[in-house]
N, C-alpha and C positions, 0 to 999 in steps of 0.2 A: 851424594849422601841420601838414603833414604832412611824415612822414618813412619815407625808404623805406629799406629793409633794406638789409643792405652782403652776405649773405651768409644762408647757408640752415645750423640746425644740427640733426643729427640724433642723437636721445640713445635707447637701445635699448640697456637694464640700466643695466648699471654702464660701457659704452661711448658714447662721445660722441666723432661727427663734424663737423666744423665746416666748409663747403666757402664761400670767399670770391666773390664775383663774378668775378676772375680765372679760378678752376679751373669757373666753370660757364661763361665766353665761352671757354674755351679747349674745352670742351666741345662747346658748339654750333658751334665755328668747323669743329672734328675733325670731325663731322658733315657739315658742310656740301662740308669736303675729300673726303669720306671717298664721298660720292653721283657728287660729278662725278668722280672719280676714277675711280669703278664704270663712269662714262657714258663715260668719255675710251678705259679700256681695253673696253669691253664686256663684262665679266663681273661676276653680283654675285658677294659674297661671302657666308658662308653667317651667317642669326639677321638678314637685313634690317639694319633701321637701327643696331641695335647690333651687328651685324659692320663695318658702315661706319663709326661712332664710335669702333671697337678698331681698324681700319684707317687713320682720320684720326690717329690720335692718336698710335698705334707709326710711322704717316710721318713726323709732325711730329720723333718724339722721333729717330728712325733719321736723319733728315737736320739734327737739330740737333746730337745730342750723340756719336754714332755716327759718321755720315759728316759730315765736315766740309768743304767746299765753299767756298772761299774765292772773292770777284771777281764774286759774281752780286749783283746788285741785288734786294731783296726788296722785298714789302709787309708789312707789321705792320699787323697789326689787334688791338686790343687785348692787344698786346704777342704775340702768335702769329705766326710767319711764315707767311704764306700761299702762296707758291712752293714753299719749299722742303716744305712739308706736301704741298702737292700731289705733288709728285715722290716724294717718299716714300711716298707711297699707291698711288699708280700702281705703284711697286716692288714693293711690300706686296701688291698685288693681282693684279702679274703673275706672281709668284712661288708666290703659294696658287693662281694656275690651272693652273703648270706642276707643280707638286704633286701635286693633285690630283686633275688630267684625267686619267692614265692609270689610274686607281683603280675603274675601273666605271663610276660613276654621273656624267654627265657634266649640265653644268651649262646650263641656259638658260644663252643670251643676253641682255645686256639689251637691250630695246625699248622704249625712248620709245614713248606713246602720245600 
């Protein structure tokens, strides 16, 4: 019989983290939003994949609990909204470029290879 894990826990001292399958596919989902988003608007944003997973994730949260959008049809993927994540990233990312860009150091493009 095998049995697979429901959940990852990380104990470091007298602290203990307990993260369920939910908060690690909402996780990867953020990520996932968080690249094409980068590709949709053409800018990355800055620390790679982990600026893209802090960008999937404040999308998701910015267009679920934040801006609330009533009448659009979504997709859920393990309980994630996937549209509206995206749109919130897109936000999220054109917003840190209009920020940004007039700061000096100006940012690649992204380019598909």
């Amino acid at each position: 019989m095998q049995v697979l894990a429901d959940g990852v826990t990380i104990a470091i001292g007298h602290n203990v983290w307990s993260f369920g399958l939910d908060v690690i596919m909402y996780i990867v989902i953020a990520a996932i939003v968080g690249v094409i988003a980068e590709m949709i608007v053409g800018w990355r944003v800055p620390f790679g994949i982990i600026g893209a997973i802090i960008a999937g994730v404040i999308g998701v949260w910015l267009m679920t609990k934040v801006i609330n959008i009533t009448g659009i049809g979504d997709f859920y993927l393990f309980g994630v909204p996937i549209l509206r994540g995206l749109i919130g990233a897109i936000i999220l990312i054109g917003l840190w470029h209009l920020v940004t860009a007039g700061f000096g150091s100006r940012r690649r493009r992204y380019r598909a290879a």
